[in-house]
PAZAGU-588738 format. One record per atom (N, C-alpha, C): x, y, z. Coordinates in steps of 0.2 Angstrom, whole numbers, padded with zeros to 4 digits, always signed. Each point is the difference from the previous one (the first is absolute). Layout:
BEGIN
XYZ;...
//
This chain:
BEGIN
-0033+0113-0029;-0002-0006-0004;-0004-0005+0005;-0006-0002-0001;-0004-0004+0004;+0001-0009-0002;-0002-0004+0004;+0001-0005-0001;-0002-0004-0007;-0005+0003-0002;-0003-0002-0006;+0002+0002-0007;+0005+0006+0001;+0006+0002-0006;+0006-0006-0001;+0001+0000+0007;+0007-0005-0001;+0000-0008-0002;-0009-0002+0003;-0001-0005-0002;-0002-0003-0010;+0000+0006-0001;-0001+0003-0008;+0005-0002-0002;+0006+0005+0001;+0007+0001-0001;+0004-0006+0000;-0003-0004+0005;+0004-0007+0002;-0002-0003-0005;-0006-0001-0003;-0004-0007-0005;+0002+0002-0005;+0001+0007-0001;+0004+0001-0008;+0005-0002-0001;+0004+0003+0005;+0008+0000+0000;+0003-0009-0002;-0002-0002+0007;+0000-0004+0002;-0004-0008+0002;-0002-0001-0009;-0007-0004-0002;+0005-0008-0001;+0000-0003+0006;+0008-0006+0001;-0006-0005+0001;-0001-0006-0002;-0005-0003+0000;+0001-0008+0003;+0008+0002+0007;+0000-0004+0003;-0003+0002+0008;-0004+0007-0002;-0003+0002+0006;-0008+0001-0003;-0002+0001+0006;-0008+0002-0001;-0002+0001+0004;-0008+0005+0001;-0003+0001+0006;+0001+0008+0001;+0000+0002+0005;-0002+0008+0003;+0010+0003+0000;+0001+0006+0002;+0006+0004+0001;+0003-0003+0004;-0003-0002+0007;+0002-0001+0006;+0003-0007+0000;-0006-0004-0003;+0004-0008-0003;+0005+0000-0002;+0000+0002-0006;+0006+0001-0004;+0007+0000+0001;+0000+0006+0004;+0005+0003+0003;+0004-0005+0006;-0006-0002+0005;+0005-0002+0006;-0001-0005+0002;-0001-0005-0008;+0002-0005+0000;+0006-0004-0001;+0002-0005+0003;+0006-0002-0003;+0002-0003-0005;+0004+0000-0005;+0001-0003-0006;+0008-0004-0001;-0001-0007+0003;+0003-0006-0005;+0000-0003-0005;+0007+0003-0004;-0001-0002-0008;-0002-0007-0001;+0006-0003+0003;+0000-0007+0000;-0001-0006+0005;-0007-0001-0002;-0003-0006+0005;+0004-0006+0003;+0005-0001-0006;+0006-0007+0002;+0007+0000+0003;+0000-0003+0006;+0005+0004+0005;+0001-0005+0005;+0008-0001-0001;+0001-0007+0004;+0005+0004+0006;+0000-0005+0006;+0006+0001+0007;+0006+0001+0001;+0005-0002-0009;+0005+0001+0003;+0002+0002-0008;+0006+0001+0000;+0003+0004-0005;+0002-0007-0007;-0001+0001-0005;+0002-0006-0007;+0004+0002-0005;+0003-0004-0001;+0003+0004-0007;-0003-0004-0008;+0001+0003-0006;-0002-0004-0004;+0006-0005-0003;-0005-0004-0003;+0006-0007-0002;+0004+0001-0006;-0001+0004-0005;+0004+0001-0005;+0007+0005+0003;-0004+0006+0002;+0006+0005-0001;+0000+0001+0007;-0002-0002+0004;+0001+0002+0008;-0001+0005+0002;-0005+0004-0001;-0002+0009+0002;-0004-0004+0004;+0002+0005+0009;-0005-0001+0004;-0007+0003+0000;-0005-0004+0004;-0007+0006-0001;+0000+0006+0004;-0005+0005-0003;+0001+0006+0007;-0007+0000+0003;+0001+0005+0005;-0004+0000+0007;-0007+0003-0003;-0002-0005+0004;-0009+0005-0004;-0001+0002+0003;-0003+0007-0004;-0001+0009+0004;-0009+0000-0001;-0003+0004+0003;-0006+0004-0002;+0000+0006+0002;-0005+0004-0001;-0003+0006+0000;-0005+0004+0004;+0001+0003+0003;-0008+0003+0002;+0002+0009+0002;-0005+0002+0000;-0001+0007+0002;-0004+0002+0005;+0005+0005+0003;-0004+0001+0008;+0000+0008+0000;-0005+0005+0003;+0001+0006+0004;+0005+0003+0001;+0003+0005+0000;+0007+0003+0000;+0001-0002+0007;+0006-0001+0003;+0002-0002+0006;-0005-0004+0006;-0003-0005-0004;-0006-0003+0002;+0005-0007+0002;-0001-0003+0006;+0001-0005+0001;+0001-0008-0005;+0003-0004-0001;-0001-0005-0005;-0004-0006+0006;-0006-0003+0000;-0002-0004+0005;-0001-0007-0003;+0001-0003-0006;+0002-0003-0001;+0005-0008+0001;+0002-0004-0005;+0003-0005+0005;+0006-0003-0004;+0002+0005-0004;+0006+0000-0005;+0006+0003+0002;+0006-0001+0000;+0004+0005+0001;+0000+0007-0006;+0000+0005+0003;+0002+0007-0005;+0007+0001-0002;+0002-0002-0005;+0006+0002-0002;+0004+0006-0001;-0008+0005-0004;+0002+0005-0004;-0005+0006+0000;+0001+0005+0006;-0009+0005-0002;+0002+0005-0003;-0003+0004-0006;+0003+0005-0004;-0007+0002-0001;+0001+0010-0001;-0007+0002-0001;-0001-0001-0008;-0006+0000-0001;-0004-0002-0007;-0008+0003-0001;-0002+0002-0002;-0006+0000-0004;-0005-0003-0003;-0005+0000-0002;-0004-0002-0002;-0005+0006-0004;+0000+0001-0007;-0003+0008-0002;+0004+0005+0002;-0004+0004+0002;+0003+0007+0005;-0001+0000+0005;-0002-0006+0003;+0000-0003+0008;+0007-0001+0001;+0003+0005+0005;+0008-0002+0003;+0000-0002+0006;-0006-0003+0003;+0001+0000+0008;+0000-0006+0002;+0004-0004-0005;+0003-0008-0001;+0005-0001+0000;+0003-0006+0004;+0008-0002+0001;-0002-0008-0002;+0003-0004-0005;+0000-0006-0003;+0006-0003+0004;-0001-0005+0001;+0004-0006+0004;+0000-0005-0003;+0007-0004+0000;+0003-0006-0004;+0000-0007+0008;-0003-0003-0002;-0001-0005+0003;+0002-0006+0000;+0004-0003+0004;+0001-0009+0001;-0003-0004+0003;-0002-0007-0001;-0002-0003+0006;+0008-0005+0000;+0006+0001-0002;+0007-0004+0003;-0002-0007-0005;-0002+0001-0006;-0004-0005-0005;+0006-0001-0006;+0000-0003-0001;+0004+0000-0010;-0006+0000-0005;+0002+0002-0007;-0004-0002-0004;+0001-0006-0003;-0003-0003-0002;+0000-0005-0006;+0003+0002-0006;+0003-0007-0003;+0001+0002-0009;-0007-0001-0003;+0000+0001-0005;-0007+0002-0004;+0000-0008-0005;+0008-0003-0001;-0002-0004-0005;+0004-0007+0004;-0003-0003+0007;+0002-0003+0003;+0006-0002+0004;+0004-0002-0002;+0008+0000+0004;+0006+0005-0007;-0005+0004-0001;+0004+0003-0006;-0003+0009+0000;+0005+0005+0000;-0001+0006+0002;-0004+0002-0009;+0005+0000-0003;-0005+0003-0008;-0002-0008-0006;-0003+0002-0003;-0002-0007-0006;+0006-0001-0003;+0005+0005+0000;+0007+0000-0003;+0003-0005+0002;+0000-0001+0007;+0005-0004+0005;-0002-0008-0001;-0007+0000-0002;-0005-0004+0002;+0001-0005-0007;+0001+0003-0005;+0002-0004-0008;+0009-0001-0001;+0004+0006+0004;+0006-0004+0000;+0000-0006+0004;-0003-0001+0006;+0002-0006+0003;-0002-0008-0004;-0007+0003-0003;-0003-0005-0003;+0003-0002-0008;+0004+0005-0001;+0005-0002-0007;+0005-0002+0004;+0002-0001+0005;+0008-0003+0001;+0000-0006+0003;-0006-0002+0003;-0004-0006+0000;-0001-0005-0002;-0004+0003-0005;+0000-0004-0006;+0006-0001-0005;+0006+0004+0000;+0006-0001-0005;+0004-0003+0006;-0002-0003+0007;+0005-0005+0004;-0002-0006-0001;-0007+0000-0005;-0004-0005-0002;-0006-0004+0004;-0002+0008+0007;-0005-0005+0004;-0007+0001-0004;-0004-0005+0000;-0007+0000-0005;-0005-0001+0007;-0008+0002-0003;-0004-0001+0004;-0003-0009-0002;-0001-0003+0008;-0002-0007-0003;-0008+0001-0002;-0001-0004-0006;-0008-0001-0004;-0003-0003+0006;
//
């Protein structure tokens, strides 16, 4: 299979429209889900779940070097179409994630505090 199959094969398969550009782009590039990423470890203010470590992604060469500036957590072989001469890598840069709904982990957490708040009777001042 020539390069130009797999890069078929890829665009169909695998038509993810947080990528773009050629085979080679695509593939070994890095990918950080989450842009929002603080130094040290939080918990949320309702229910206290701490936050986790934020990870990314990238794909490298089978037994290729990672040259990079992330730690590797996790290299397992993977694929890409009928391309198997891929191993995926799980990366950190030793980063936390952020909560998504400010000091609070779900919108859940986020309306219980603000209903107990309010039945302690604090009001916002006009």
């Amino acid at each position: 299979m020539n390069v130009k199959n797999m890069q078929a094969e890829y665009e169909i398969r695998y038509n993810d429209p947080r990528r773009s550009g050629s085979f080679s782009e695509d593939v070994y590039a890095e990918y950080w889900p989450d842009p929002k990423t603080q130094d040290h470890r939080s918990n949320c203010a309702e229910c206290n779940r701490p936050t986790l470590r934020s990870y990314g992604s990238v794909w490298v060469d089978r037994d290729a070097p990672y040259l990079g500036n992330a730690r590797v957590v996790r290299r397992e072989p993977d694929h890409v179409g009928s391309y198997k001469g891929l191993d995926r890598l799980r990366l950190t840069h030793g980063q936390w994630a952020s909560f998504r709904y400010g000091k609070f982990c779900r919108l859940r957490c986020a309306e219980a505090f603000a209903n107990a708040a309010h039945d302690a009777g604090y009001r916002r001042r006009a």
